[in-house]
N, C-alpha and C positions, 0 to 999 in steps of 0.2 A: 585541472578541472575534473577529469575523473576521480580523483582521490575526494573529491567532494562529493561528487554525484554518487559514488558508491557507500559515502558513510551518512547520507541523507535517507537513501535508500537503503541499504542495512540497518538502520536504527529503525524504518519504519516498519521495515519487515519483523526484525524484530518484536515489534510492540503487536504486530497481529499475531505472532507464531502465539507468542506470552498469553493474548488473550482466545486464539481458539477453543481450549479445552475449556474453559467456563463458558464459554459463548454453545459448544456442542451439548453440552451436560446445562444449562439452562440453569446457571448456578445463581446469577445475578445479572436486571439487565445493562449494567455495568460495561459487561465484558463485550455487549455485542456494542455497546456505544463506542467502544474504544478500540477494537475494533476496526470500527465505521471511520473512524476517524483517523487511524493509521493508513487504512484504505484511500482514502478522500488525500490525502496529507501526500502520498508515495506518486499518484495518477497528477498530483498539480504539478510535483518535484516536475515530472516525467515531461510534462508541457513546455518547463521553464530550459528542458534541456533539452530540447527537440533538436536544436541546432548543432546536439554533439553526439548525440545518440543517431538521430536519424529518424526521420518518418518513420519508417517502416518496421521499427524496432518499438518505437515508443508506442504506435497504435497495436502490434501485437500484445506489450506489455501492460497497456491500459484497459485493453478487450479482455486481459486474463484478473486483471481486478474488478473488471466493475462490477460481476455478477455480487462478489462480499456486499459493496457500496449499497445496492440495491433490497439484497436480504430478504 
C-alpha cells in the first residue's frame, strides 16, 4: 500500500514541481491550472489514505498544500 501511496503522490508532486517555474514567471495561464490540479489531485490522494498515513500526518500534509489550491 505504500508503494502506491507514494507513486500517486510522486507523480503529483511531480506535475507541480514541472509546472512552478511557468506558474512563477506568468508564462501561461496553463501552468497555474495544472498546477491547481496536481495540488487538488495529491490533498484527495491524501484523504483516501488517511487510514495509512494517519491523521495527523495527512492534515499537516494538506495544510502545506492548500495555500497552491487557493492562489
Amino acid at each position: 500500500m505504500l508503494t502506491a501511496i507514494g507513486r500517486i503522490l510522486g507523480r503529483q508532486a511531480l506535475k507541480m514541481r514541472g509546472n512552478t517555474e511557468g506558474t512563477i514567471q506568468d508564462l501561461d495561464h496553463e501552468y497555474l491550472h495544472d498546477l491547481r490540479v496536481a495540488t487538488r489531485r495529491a490533498r484527495f490522494a491524501l484523504n483516501l489514505f488517511k487510514g495509512d498515513l494517519g491523521d495527523e500526518m495527512v492534515s499537516n500534509l494538506r495544510k502545506e498544500l492548500k495555500w497552491v489550491a487557493k492562489g
